[in-house]
Phi, psi and omega in degrees: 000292172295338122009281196293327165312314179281301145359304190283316167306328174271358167268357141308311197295323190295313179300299182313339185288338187278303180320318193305297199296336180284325187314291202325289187325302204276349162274355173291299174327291191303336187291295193315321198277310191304314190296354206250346202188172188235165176286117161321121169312178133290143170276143196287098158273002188207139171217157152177144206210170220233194173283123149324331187248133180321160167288282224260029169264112193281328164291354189069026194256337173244130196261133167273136186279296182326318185277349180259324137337245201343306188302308171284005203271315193307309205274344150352291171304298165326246211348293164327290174325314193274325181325303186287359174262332183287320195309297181321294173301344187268356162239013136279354172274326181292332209273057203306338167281123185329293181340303205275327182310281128036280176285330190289316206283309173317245120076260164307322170294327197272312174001277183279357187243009193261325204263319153284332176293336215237349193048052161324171162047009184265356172263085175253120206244021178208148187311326153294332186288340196275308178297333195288308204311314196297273186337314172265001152300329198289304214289290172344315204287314195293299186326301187298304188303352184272352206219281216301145158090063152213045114251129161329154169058022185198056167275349167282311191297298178321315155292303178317328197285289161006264129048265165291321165315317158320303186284352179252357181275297162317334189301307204266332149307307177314307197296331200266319173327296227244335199241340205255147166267164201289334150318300160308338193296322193220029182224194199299339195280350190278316204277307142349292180285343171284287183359310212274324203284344166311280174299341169271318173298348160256353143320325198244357152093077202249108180275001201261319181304273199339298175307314182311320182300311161305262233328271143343243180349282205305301199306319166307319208272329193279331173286005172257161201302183190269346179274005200079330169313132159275115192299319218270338167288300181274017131266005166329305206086242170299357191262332192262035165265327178319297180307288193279000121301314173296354174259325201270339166317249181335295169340274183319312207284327195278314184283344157297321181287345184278287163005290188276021212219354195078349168283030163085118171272042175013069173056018173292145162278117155277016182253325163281352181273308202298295179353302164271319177340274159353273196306329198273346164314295218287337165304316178297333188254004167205075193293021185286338165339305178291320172297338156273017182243333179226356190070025166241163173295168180246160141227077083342102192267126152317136191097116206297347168267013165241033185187044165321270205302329179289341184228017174310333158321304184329323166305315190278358242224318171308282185306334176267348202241336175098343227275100195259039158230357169258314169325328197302298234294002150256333186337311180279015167246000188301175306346133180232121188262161149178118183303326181264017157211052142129012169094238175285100120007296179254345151316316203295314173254355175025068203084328210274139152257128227254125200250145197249061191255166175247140168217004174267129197261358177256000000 
């Protein structure tokens, strides 16, 4: 009887230890997802929202404060969302072990397969929200192509991502084709929308996105003054060194990212992109440059460490032109970041040089 006794207690214990070991396990497991990934936003479908600007500013320069509250609150959730995506890709390039590396990568793909499964961004129902959209599909695009075909298995997920990137990237041709007014058509917001439309098109290997996208780059690169200034920037008034970095982001990154894809720089000048390089550097650390050009104060604060993020391009800027007397003038400010054009930067070229040669053949 006690035998039996003893018996019965220890397949109590044993079953209890095994429940204890499945807990532990499925709480490792759970440790392990969290630290590796974030809770998925609901995905945003629809947005519309009126101008960041009075109605009656002919320059785009005066910001109605109410109306620019809205525009970020609407566009917040995306923003985050992608924030938290660069964080994630920037530590699967840091990460050495595969496992975790993996999960980081895993991670950003169910993400973005969460949010195309759900068709984000496909309701754009007011003309800004149309303008607004593109920079951050680009931003989406770079995230995903940095993380896809580096996990087993999740090559169903990965088409739907597509897919869907496809459809909103025609979405954002048709608009600039048929709908953009002829300012927007040709200024940063143009350049934002080559990025986006760019990057879905050697994703999904589309030569029609992809041509559209040079195309757009040559043109911007050909419409800026012989000193590198962008006209259509440097009537922002106060905005506009503000502006022409915001056009040289998406630019630089989209003719590199064409580049390293193998098309070719479709007849971009790199001699005129080092130019506006040049020009939009030397603005930042002395914007009075611009102020002799339209007569406003900029506000833009002087000085290349108070615009990290504004000029983190330089890294793909680098990587393309090769232009290493321009690298001095940041090297010691690396790491250089900006979430809408792949998170870390300088993780992202890590040196590398980018050859503009053609090689893709479809």
């Amino acid at each position: 009887m006690a035998n039996r006794t003893r018996w019965t207690l220890n397949r109590h214990v044993a079953a209890s230890l095994l429940t204890l070991t499945a807990a532990l396990t499925s709480t490792s497991f759970a440790k392990a997802a969290d630290e590796t990934c974030f809770k998925t936003p609901t995905p945003v479908i629809s947005l519309g929202f009126g101008s960041r600007y009075e109605a009656d500013s002919k320059t785009r320069s005066d910001i109605d404060e109410e109306s620019d509250a809205a525009v970020t609150k609407a566009l917040k959730p995306i923003d985050q969302f992608i924030q938290n995506l660069a964080k994630i890709v920037s530590k699967a390039e840091s990460e050495k072990d595969v496992a975790t590396r993996r999960a980081y990568q895993r991670c950003v793909v169910d993400s973005i397969y969460a949010w195309a499964k759900a068709d984000a961004l496909s309701d754009m129902r007011t003309f800004n929200a149309k303008l607004s959209v593109p920079s951050r599909i680009g931003g989406l695009a770079i995230l995903y192509a940095e993380s896809r075909d580096q996990v087993p298995g999740l090559h169903d997920r990965e088409r739907i991502i597509e897919k869907w990137l496809q459809k909103r990237a025609q979405e954002i041709v048709y608009f600039f084709e048929n709908e953009a007014t002829k300012g927007a058509s040709r200024n940063n917001l143009r350049a934002w929308a080559s990025l986006a439309v760019g990057e879905v098109g050697v994703l999904n290997r589309d030569r029609g996105l992809v041509e559209w996208s040079i195309l757009s780059n040559d043109n911007m690169i050909t419409n800026a003054d012989s000193d590198g200034s962008l006209p259509l920037e440097m009537n922002r008034q106060r905005y506009a060194l503000h502006y022409q970095l915001h056009a040289m982001a998406p630019l630089v990154t989209s003719v590199a990212r064409n580049c390293e894809a193998g098309y070719g720089k479709g007849g971009a000048d790199l001699d005129k992109l080092k130019t506006m390089a040049r020009f939009s550097i030397a603005a930042v650390k002395d914007p009075k440059i611009v102020q002799k050009i339209n007569g406003k104060s900029q506000t833009v604060k002087p000085g290349l460490k108070n615009n990290l993020s504004a000029i983190a391009w330089l890294e793909p800027y680098v990587s393309v032109t090769n232009d290493l007397e321009m690298e001095k003038e940041f090297a010691s400010l690396r790491p250089m970041s900006n979430t809408k054009l792949g998170g870390n930067l300088t993780k992202l070229y890590d040196d590398r040089r980018i050859s503009c040669t053609i090689s893709v053949q479809n």
